[in-house]
N, C-alpha and C positions, 0 to 999 in steps of 0.2 A: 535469716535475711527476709525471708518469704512475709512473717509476722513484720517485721521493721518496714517492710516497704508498703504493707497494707495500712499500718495503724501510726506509722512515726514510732513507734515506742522499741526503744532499745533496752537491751540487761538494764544498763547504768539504772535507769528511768525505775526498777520492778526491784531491784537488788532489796534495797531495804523495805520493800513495801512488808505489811502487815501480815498473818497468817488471815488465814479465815476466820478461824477460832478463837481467835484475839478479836476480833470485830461484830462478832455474830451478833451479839446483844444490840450493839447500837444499831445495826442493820437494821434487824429487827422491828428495831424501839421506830426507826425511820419509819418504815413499810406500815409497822400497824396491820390493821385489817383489810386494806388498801386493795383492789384486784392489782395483778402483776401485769401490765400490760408490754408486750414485745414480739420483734419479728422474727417467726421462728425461734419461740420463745422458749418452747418445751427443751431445748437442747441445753438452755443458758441455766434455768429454773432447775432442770437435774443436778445440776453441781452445787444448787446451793440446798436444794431438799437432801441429796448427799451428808451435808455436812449439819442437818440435823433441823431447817431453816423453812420457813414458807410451806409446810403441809397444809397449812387451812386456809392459806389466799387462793380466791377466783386466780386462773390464769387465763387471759384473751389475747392469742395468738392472730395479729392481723395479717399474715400471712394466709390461713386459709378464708379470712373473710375477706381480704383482695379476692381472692380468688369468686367467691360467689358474688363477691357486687361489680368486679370488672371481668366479667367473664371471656371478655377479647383480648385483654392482655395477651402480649406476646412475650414477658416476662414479668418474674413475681417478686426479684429480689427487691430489695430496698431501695436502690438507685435508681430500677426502671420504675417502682411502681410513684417514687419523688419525682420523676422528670412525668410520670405522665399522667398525674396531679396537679404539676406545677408546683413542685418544692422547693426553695432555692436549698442546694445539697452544698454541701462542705466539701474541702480539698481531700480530708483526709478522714479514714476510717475511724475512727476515734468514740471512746464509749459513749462522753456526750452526747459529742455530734451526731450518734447513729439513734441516741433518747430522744433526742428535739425532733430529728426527722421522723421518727417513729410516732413522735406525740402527735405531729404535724397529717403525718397519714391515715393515723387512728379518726383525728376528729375531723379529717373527705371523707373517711367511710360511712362514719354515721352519718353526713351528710346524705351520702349516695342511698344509704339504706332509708333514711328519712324521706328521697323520694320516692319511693315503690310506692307502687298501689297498695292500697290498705289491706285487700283484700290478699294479697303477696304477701304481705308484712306475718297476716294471721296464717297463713297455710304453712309458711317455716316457721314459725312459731309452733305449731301443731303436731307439727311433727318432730320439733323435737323435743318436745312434751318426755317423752321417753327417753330419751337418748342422752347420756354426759357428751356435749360437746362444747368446745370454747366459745363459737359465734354466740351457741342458744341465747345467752345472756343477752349481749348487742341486741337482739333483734327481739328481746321480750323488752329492753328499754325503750327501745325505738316504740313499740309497739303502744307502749304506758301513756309514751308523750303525742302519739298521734291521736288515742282516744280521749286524749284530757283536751285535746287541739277542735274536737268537734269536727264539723264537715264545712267547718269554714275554704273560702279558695286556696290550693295552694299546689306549687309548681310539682305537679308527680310526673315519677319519669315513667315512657311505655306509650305503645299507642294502641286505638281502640282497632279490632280485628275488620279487617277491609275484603273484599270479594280478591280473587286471585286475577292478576292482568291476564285479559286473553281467556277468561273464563266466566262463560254465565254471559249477562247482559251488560254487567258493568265494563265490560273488557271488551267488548264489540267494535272494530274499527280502532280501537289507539295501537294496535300491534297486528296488523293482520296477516295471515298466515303466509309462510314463505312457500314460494312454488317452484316446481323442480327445474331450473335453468338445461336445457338439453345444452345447447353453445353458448357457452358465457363471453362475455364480452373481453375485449383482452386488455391489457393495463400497458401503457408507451413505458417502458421501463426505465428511460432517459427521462423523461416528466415526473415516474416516480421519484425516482433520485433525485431530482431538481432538490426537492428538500431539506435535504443534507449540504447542500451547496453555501457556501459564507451569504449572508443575507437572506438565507431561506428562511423559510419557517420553526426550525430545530435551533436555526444560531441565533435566533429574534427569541424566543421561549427559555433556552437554557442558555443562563447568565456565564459557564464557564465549558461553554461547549465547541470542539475539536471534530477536525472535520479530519474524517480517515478512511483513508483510502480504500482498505480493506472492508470497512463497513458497507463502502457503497458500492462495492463490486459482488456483494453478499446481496444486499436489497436487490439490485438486479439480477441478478439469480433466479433468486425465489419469487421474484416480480414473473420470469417469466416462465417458471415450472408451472406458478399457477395463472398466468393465462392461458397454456397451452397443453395442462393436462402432463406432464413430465414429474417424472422422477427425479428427485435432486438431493444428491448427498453429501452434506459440508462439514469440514471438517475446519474449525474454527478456534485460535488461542484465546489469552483471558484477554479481555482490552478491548477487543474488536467492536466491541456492540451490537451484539447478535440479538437481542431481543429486539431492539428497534429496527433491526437489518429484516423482520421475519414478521414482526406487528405491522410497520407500516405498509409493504403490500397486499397483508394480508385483512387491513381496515378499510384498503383503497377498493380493493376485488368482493371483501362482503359488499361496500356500501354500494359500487357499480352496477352490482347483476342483482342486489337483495337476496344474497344467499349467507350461509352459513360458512366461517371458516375456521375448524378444530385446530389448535394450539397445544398439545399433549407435553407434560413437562417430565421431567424426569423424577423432579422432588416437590414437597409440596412449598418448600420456602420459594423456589423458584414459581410454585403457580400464586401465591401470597401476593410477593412480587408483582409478578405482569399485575393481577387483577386490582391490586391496590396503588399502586407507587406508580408503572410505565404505562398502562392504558389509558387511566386519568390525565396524564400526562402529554402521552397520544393526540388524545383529544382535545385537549386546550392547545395547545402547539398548532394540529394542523385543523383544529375548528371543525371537526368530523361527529356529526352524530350517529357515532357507531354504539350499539349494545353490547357488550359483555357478561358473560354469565359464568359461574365454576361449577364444574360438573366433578365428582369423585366418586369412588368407587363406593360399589354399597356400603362397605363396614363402615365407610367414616358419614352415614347419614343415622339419623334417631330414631330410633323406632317408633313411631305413634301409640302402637298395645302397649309397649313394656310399659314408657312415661305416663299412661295410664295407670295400668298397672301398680307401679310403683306409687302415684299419687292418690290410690284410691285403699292401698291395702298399709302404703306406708314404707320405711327406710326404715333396716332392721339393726343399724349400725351407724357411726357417726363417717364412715366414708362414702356410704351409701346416702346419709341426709347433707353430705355438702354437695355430689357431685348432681346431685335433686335439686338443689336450691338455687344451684349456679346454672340449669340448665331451665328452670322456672325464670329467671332472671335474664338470660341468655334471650328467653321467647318473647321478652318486653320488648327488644330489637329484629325480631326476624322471624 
């Protein structure tokens, strides 16, 4: 059932299909010397290397080369990496359908790979000089057609390395330093709320937005633990709107007094969330030039030595030169 409902395909449909080994030759005779290209390919390619077939075809798995050219993805399967390409995807799982979109994703990548700096294009290249990996190919092609291309103009993705805001001379005056509020100013916590009110600001911004009661009894709360320096413990079901019940006075209270207000999540989808999807949001809504930053614990920051390190001695291994490549690629944005 589980197979039926994913691909359409029932017994009836496979009953009289063909053996393997009744086919092999024509397969074969098809493929040629052709590279095997597929998502999550290695899994599909064992069963037919099994069966005695495809030992000497390149295989190019864009699965991990998703991975080093979209390295923010927040998923890698097929469907996410088509929707967020802009693939138009089909209803159903189907082996075609799952070819086309595959072919369709393969050649964004080489696109995406075609815009790196040139200079990016040669350092994965280089490194994996050594190393059997599926990408190496992709990006020694890329690399063939960028040096035949000259240094003609062309749209490369990355930007060039800028002084740090708030540091040095360049950063002087556009952010300047926050000073310790002894008495902070305090927030009307009925004007907070106003917001949430039908014709506010939230019901003008979100096209199917519900005004609840418990939300706004939350906002005021927390509107005025932190005016008044108070401890406030809530305990809150699913529905309620608790991020916006805890962002909005808490955007209102930094921008008031120019201070600082910590946001600790419990998970990191939840801090993904606030920082991408409701802050932005925040903002547009109630027209607030508030900052946001994410802060996380050390493990999940880079180390500067090692990516040295690593980029100066080399990736001793093909998991070791993807999670290099992605993280080289990664530094294009950030």
């Amino acid at each position: 059932e589980f197979i039926t409902g994913l691909t359409g395909i029932d017994d009836s449909m496979v009953r009289g299909a063909p053996r393997v080994k009744d086919i092999a030759h024509e397969l074969e005779a098809f493929v040629g010397d052709a590279p095997v290209i597929g998502h999550n390919v290695r899994f599909d390619v064992g069963f037919l290397q099994k069966a005695g077939m495809l030992h000497l075809n390149r295989v190019i798995d864009t699965y991990p080369l998703a991975s080093v050219l979209m390295p923010s993805a927040s998923r890698y399967n097929l469907g996410a990496l088509g929707q967020q390409l802009g693939i138009m995807l089909p209803a159903t799982h189907r082996a075609l359908d799952d070819a086309k979109v595959t072919h369709a994703v393969y050649l964004r990548l080489l696109e995406l790979a075609g815009e790196l700096p040139l200079e990016v294009i040669q350092e994965i290249v280089k490194h994996g000089e050594p190393i059997d990996w599926d990408a190496g190919h992709v990006f020694e092609q890329v690399l063939r057609a960028r040096s035949r291309e000259g240094v003609g103009p062309k749209k490369v993705r990355g930007k060039q390395p800028k002084a740090l805001e708030g540091s040095g001379d360049e950063g002087q005056g556009k952010f300047p330093p926050l000073k310790k509020v002894e008495k902070p100013i305090p927030l009307d916590a009925e004007e907070v709320a106003s917001v949430l009110e039908y014709g506010g600001p939230f019901a003008n911004y979100f096209e199917s937005y519900e005004h609840r009661p418990e939300q706004v009894e939350m906002l005021k709360s927390v509107t005025n633990a932190l005016s008044f320096g108070r401890h406030m413990l809530i305990e809150a079901g699913t529905g309620v709107g608790k991020s916006f019940a805890y962002l909005v006075p808490a955007a209102y209270f930094a921008t008031l007094n120019n201070t600082r207000v910590v946001v600790s999540t419990n998970t990191i989808n939840l801090q993904d969330q606030l920082i991408k999807k409701d802050i932005p949001a925040l903002k547009e809504a109630l027209g607030l030039d508030v900052r946001a930053a994410v802060l996380k614990g050390r493990s999940n920051y880079l180390c500067p030595r090692r990516l040295h390190n690593m980029r100066h001695f080399g990736p001793s291994n093909a998991d070791e030169l993807r999670v290099l490549a992605k993280v080289i690629v990664w530094g294009l944005d950030n």
